[in-house]
Every structure is written in structure tokens, then in C-alpha cells.
C-alpha positions in Angstrom: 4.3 31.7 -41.5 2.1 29.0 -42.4 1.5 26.0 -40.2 0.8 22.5 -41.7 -0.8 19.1 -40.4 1.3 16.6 -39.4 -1.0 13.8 -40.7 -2.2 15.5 -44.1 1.1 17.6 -44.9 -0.4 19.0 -47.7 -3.5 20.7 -45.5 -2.0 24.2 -44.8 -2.9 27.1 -43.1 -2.1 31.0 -41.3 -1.7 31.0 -37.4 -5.3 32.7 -37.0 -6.4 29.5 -39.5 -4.7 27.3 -36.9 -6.1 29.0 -34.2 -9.6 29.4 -35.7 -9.3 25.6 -36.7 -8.1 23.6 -33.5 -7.3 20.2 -35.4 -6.7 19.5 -38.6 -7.8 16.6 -41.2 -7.9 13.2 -39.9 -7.4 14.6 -36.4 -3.7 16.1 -37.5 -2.3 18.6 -34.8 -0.9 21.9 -36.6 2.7 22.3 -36.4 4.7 25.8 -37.9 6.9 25.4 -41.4 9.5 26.7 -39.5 10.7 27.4 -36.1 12.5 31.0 -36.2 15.7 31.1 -34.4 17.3 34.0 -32.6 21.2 34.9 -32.4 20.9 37.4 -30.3 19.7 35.4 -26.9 21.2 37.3 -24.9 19.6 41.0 -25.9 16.2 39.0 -25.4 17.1 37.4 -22.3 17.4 41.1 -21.2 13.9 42.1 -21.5 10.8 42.2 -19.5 8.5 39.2 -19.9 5.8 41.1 -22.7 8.3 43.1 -24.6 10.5 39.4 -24.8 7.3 37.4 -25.6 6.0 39.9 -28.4 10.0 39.3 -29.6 9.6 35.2 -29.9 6.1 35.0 -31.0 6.1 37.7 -34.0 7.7 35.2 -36.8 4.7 32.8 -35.9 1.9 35.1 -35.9 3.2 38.1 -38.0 0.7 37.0 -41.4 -2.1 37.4 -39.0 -0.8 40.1 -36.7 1.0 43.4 -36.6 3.8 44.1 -34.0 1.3 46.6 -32.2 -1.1 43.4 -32.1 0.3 41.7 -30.5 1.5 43.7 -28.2 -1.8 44.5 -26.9 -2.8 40.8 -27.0 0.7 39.8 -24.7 0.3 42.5 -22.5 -3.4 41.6 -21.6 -2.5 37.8 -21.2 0.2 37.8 -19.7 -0.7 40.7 -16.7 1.1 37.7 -14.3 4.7 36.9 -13.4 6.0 33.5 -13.8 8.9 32.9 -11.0 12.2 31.0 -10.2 12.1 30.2 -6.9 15.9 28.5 -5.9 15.6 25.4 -3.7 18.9 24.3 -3.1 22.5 25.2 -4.6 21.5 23.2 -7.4 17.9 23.0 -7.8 14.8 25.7 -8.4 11.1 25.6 -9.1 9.6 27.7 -12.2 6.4 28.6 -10.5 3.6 29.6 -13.1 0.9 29.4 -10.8 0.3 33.0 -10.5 -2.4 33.9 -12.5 -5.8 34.2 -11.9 -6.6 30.3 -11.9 -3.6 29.7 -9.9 -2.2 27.0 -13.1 0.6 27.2 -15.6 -2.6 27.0 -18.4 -3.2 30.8 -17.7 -0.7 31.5 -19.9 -1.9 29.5 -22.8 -5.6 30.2 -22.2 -6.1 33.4 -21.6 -3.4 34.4 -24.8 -6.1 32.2 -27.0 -8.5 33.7 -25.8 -7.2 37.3 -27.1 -6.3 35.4 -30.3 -9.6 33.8 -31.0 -11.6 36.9 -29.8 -9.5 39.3 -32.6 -9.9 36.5 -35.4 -13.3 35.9 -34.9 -14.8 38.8 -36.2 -18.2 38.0 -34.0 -19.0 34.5 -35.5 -20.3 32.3 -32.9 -18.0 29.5 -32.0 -17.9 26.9 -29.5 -14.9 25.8 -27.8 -15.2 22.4 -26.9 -12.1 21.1 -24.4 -11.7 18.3 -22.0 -10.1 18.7 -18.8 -7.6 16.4 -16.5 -7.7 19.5 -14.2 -6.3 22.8 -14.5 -7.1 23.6 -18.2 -10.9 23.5 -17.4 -10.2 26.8 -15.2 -8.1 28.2 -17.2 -10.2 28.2 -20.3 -12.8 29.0 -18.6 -11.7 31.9 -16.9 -10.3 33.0 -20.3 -13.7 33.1 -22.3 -15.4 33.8 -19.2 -18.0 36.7 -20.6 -17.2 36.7 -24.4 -20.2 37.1 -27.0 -20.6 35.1 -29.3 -17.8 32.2 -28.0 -19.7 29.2 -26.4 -17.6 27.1 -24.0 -18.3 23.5 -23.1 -15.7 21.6 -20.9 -15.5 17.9 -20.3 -14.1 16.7 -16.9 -14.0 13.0 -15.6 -16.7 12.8 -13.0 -14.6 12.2 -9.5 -11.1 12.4 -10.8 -10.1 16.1 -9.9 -10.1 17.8 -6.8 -13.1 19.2 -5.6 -11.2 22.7 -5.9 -10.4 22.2 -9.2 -13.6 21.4 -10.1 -15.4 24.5 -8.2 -13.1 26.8 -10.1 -14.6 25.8 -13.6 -18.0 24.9 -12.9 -19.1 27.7 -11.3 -19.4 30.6 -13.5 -22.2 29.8 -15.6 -23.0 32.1 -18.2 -21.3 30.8 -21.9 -19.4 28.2 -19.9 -20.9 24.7 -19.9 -19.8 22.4 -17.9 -20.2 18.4 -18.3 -19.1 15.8 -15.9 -18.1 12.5 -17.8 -18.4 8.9 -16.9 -15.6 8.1 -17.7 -11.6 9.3 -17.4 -9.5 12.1 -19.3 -8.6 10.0 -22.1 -12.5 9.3 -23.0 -13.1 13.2 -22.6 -10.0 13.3 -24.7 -11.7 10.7 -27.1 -15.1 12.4 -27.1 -13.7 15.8 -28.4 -11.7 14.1 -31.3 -14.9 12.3 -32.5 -16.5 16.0 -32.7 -14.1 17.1 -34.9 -14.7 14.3 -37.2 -18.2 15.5 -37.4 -17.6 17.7 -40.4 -21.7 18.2 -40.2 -21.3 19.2 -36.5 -18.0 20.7 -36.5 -19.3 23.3 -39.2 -23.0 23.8 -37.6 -21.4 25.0 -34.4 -18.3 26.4 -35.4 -16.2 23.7 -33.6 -13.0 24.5 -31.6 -10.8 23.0 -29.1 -8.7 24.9 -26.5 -6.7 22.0 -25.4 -3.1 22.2 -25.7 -3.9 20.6 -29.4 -4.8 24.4 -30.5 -1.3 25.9 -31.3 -1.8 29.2 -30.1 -1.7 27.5 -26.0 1.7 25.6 -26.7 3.2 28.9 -28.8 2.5 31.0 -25.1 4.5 28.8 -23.1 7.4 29.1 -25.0 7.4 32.5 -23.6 7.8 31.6 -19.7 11.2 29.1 -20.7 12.4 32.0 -21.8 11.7 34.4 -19.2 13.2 31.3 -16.7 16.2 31.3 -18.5 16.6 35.0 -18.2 15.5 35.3 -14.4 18.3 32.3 -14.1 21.1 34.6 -16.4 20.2 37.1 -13.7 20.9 34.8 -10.8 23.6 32.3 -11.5 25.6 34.5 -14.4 25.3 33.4 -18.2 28.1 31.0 -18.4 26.4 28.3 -16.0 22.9 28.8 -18.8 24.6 25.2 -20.6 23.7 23.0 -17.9 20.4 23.5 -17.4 18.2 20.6 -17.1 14.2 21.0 -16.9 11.7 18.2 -15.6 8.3 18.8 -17.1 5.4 17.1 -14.9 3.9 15.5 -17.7 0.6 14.5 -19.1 -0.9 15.8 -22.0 2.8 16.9 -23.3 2.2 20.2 -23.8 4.5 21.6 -22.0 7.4 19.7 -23.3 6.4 20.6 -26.9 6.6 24.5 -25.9 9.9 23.7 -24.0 11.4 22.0 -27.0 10.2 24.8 -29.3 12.3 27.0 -26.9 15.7 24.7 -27.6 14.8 24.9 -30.8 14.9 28.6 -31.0 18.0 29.1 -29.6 17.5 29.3 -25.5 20.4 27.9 -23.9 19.1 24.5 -22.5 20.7 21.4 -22.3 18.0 19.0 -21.9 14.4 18.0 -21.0 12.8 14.8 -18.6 9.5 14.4 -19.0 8.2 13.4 -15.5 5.0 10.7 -15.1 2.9 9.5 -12.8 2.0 5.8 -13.1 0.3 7.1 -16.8 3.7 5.5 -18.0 3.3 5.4 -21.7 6.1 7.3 -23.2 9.3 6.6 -20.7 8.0 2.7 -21.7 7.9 3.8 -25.1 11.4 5.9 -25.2 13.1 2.6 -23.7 11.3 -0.1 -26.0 10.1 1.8 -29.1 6.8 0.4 -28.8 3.7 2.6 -28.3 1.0 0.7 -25.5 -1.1 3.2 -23.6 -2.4 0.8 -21.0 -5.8 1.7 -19.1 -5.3 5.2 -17.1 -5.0 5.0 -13.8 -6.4 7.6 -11.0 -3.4 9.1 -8.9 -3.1 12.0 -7.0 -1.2 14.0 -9.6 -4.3 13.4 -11.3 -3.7 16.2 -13.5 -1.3 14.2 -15.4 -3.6 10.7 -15.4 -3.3 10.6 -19.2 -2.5 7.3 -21.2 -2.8 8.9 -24.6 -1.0 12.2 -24.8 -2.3 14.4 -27.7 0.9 16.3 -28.2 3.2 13.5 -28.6 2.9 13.1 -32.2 4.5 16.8 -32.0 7.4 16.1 -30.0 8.2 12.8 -31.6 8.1 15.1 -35.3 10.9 17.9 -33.5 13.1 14.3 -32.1 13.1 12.0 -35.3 13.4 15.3 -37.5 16.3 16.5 -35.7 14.9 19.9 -34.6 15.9 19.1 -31.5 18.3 15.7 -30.9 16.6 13.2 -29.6 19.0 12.2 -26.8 17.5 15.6 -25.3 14.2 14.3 -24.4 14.5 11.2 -21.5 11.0 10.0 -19.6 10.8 8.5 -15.9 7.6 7.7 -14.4 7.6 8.5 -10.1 4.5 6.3 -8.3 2.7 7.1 -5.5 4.7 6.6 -2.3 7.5 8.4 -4.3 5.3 11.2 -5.1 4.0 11.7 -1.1 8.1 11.4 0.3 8.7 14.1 -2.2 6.4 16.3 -1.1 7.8 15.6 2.6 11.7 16.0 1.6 10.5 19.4 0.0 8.5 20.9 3.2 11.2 19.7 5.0 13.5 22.3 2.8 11.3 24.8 3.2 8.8 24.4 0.3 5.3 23.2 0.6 4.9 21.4 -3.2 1.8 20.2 -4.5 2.2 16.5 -6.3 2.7 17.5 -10.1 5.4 19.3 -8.9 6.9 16.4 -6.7 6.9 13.8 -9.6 8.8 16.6 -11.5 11.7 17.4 -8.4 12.1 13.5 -8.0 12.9 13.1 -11.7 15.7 15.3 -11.3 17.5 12.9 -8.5 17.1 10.8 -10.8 17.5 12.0 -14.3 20.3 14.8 -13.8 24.0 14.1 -13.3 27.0 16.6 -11.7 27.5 20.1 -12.9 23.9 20.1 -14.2 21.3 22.9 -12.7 17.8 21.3 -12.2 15.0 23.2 -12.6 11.5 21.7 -12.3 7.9 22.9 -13.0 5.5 23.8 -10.3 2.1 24.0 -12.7 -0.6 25.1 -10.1 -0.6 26.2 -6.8 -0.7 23.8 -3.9 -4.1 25.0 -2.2 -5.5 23.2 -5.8 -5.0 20.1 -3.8 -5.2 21.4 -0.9 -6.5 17.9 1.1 -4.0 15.8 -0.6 -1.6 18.6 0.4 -2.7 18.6 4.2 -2.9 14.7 4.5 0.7 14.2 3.1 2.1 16.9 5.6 0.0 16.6 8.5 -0.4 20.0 8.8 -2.8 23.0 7.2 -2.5 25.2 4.2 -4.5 28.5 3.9 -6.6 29.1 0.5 -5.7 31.9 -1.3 -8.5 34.4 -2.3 -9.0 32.9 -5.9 -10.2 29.4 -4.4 -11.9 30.8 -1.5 -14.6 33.0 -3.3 -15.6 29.9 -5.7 -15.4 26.9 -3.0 -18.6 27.5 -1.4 -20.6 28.1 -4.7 -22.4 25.5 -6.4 -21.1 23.6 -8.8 -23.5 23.6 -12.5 -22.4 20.6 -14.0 -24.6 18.1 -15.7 -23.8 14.7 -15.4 -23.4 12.5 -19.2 -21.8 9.1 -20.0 -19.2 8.6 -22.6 -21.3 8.4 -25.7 -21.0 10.4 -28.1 -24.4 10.2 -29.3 -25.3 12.0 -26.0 -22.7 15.0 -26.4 -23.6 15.4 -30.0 -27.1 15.6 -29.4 -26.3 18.3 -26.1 -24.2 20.4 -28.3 -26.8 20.7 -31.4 -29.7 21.5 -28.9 -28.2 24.7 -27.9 -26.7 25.5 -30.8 
């Protein structure tokens, strides 16, 4: 399968191009020629999580990569469980904060990882990403101890949790870590002016592991699906119609994947994309007019993004009619909302972190009778663990992953947001 740019249709390229490449021309994000569909949803919906995954991804990857390939690839990524977790008669929690950064990125990461490792054929690349949170430690951890793959992540300096922060900056070695003056959309900004650099771009072998590079958002198709099957499992398959999914939202990613899901046939009614006070697209879905307004720090600061990379994505699956576009609705949850949530949910027995609190107030909102919500918990809550604590008044323990990297020091330098100042750091150790 070839995958083309949105923005220069004509630019086209293999999945390990796409992978190899990041962004396209003119800063176009990849997007496949087709999107495979399967019949036979309920055979897959009966397989374990790598056996199913190797199943949905082969039609994207299979010009690149044989079935036994991938296999290998799947299995090594995705060593993790992803898991419903029911709340209430009608409400449950996908939890993907299992893996060994405690984020939903693990999945994503670490499968590019295997990708870019088996396409690189030992050229040296650098993987330049910025970070709103949890995709710094994911990547990270991912390339953590590859030859020949340089890793430079861009965070803004004082806008994610200290824990966060120690889980990325850490490890040293061929991850370099950078903390911006600035927020996520100038990291954002800075790594889309590198790869307009043709001269840099091709002197380091430029590369992005955002959830720009196609290979991330193609992984987490894989966990909707395994959701849908643990929920086939639980509830029975005639009750799959009604399901309703709110994505904590920021960079969009994770709505792309789910929509490629719908797309391919899993049984799901519909999708809200969940906001913090970063309210750009449920103001755009009710006006039509596209104003990212200044980004504002919150405490689901993993989602403080005016400027979403993958929207230009999902708006190409709406107003193409891969998906319908009355699928895809958009409410934005503020702060007091965010902290009550949290509350309600200790007070059913869950301890949430905030992403997933903007997400489980959506569905009050955003779902109507006979509908099963199911909402996104995307890291794990010890990640914010002092938000966590001062919201509930009472402790949460750290689990082993966190604990052996918060007393270590962090390696960061500090840089503004020029890009005369990262180009010049990225040729210097090139």
C-alpha cells in the first residue's frame, strides 16, 4: 500500500518511506491510499491482542513487511495489555497505561521504534519530537540504547509534571533532552521548521516520532480493537452498536487511529473528542472557523495544544466520507470540571488522573440512553501524582517505573524558541 501527502497528493511513498520520512512536502502528514476493511470482525475480535494486531496492520505495511515481520515487530511492542476496566452499568475506562512508561504512547513508540530500527539498515538518524508529556517517555524509552538513532526531545520548560519530566530526561545516552521557553505548540513549531530545512533535514537524517509519523497512529488502531473485543467478551456482541468513545484530546492522535478503526469495520457508533480549555476544534466543529487562540497551561497539561497536528487527518476521513462526519462531536471540560470529576470517580471507586476526567465528563455530556461509554485513561495516575493527591486529599503510592527515575537527575539543557539555536545544537553533534 502506498501512503500519499495530504498537501502534495502527488508525493507518494511505501509505509517504511513513510516511516523513514516523518512529514512530507510542505509539512503534509502521510495518510494510506486505502483503508483495508474486514468482514470478518467477529473472527478478529476473537483473537489475542498480537495475533489480532499483525491481522489489521498487514494491508498497511505488507510492501515493506512479510507476515513473519511483523509478527516479530508486534510481539516485541506490544509485550503489555491494554484493559477495560467497567465503572458503572454503563460506563468503562480503556486503560493503556500499562507499559513500561505507564502512557497510551507505549504502544505507538515502541512499535516505531521496531519499524525504524528494521528500515534503517544502520544509517544514522535523528528523531527529533516535541513533547506535551507522555510522548517524551515513550519515545524515549523506545530508542533508548539504539546505534546509530539519535533522539532529541523538546518539552516546554515548567509545563509537565515533574514526573513526567524525570521519566525522559534521565537516561542519557542517544536521548537528548531540551527544555523550551516556550509551550507545546512552539516545540511543535520548532520541529516543523526543521523539516523545512531540506539542508538540515538531509545532513542529519531528520525524523519525527510525534504522532505525525504514521507508523504511531497505525499502532493504536490495534488497542480499539482489542477494546471492542474485551467488551464482546463482557457485554455480548449485540450491545457492540452503541458504543460511544471520548478521546482526551490534544494532539489528535488518538482520534485519527480510532477513526481508522470505524473505518475498518469495528463496530463503533461514534467518537467525542474531549478538551481542556485548548478549545480549538469543538469551536471549530460548531462555527466552521479555524482560530487556535494562545495555549493555555492546565492540569491536563498533556492535552495544552492549540494547534493539533493530526487534524488535517481527521478533517480528510470527515469531509471525504470515510467516516460520516456526524460521528466525530468535540466538548471542551475546564478546570473545576476536571477536579469534581476526578472526585465523583474516587468516590466510585476509581482514582483517575485529569486526562482521563475531561474524557469521563464528556460522556455526561456527549452520550444519550442505550449508549455504552467508554473513555480513555492515557497514563497512569502516579504521572501526576501531586495534582492527583491535592484533588483527593489523600496519597497515592508510585509504582516501580516512577520510583527508580524520580530521584535521578534530570539532563536537560535549557534553549529559547529560536530556531537558530536548535539548528545550530543539532548540526554540532551531528
Amino acid at each position: 500500500m502506498k501512503f500519499y501527502n495530504l498537501k502534495e497528493n502527488d508525493e507518494q511513498v511505501s509505509f517504511a518511506g513513510a516511516v523513514k520520512q516523518g512529514l512530507g512536502k510542505n509539512q503534509g502528514l502521510f495518510f494510506p491510499k486505502e483503508i483495508p476493511s474486514f468482514d470478518n470482525i467477529d473472527a478478529l475480535l476473537a483473537m489475542p491482542l498480537v495475533e489480532r494486531s499483525v491481522k489489521v496492520l498487514q494491508p498497511f505495511v505488507s510492501e515493506d513487511l512479510n507476515e513473519k515481520q511483523l509478527t516479530d515487530i508486534v510481539t516485541a511492542a506490544f509485550n503489555f495489555p491494554a484493559q477495560i476496566q467497567p465503572i458503572s452499568a454503563d460506563r468503562a475506562i480503556l486503560e493503556l497505561f500499562h507499559g513500561p512508561t505507564l502512557a497510551f504512547k507505549d504502544f505507538g513508540a515502541r512499535f516505531m521504534a521496531k519499524c525504524l530500527q528494521k528500515f534503517s539498515k544502520n544509517k544514522k538518524i535523528t528523531i527529533l519530537t516535541a513533547t506535551s508529556g507522555d510522548t517524551g517517555a515513550a519515545v524515549a524509552h523506545a530508542f533508548h540504547g539504539i546505534d546509530n538513532i539519535r533522539v532529541v526531545i523538546m518539552y516546554p520548560k515548567g509545563k509537565i509534571s515533574l514526573l513526567q519530566e524525570k521519566m525522559f530526561t534521565t537516561l542519557g545516552g542517544n536521548i537528548e533532552t531540551i527544555a523550551i521557553d516556550g509551550d507545546f505548540d512552539d516545540c511543535q513549531a520548532l520541529v516543523k521548521k526543521s523539516f523545512d530545512d531540506e539542508e538540515l533535514k538531509n545532513t542529519i537524517g531528520l525524523n519525527s516520532a510525534n504522532s505525525i509519523n504514521i507508523s504511531r497512529l497505525l499502532a493504536q488502531i490495534c488497542y480499539y480493537f482489542e477494546a471492542v473485543a474485551q467488551l464482546s467478551r463482557q457485554k455480548g456482541k449485540s450491545e457492540l452498536n452503541d458504543i460511544v468513545f471520548s478521546i482526551p484530546s490534544g494532539n489528535f492522535g488518538n482520534l485519527t487511529a480510532g477513526l481508522f478503526a470505524k473505518a475498518m469495520g469495528l463496530p463503533i457508533k461514534r467518537f467525542i473528542a474531549a478538551t481542556n480549555a485548548n478549545d480549538t476544534v469543538p469551536r471549530y466543529l460548531e462555527t466552521g472557523e479555524w482560530s487556535p487562540n494562545t495555549t493555555v497551561a492546565t492540569i491536563s497539561n498533556a492535552m495544552d495544544v492549540s494547534n493539533p497536528n493530526n487534524w488535517p487527518r481527521v478533517e480528510h476521513m470527515l469531509k471525504s466520507g470515510i467516516v460520516a462526519q456526524d460521528c466525530v462531536s468535540s466538548v471542551s471540560i475546564d478546570e473545576e470540571q476536571t477536579q469534581i470529576t476526578m472526585i465523583q470517580l474516587a468516590k466510585l471507586g476509581y482514582i483517575s488522573e485529569p486526562h482521563a476526567a475531561v474524557a469521563y465528563k464528556a460522556l455526561q455530556y456527549g452520550t444519550q440512553e442505550g449508549e455504552f461509554g467508554v473513555f480513555l485513561g492515557t497514563a497512569h495516575p502516579a504521572k501526576f501524582k501531586d495534582i492527583v493527591e491535592n484533588t483527593l486529599g489523600q496519597p497515592i503510592g508510585l509504582p516501580k517505573e516512577l520510583a527508580d527515575c524520580a530521584s535521578e537527575t534530570t539532563l536537560s539543557i535549557d534553549m529559547d524558541a529560536d530556531f537558530s539555536l536548535l539548528r545550530e545544537y543539532l548540526l554540532a553533534k551531528k
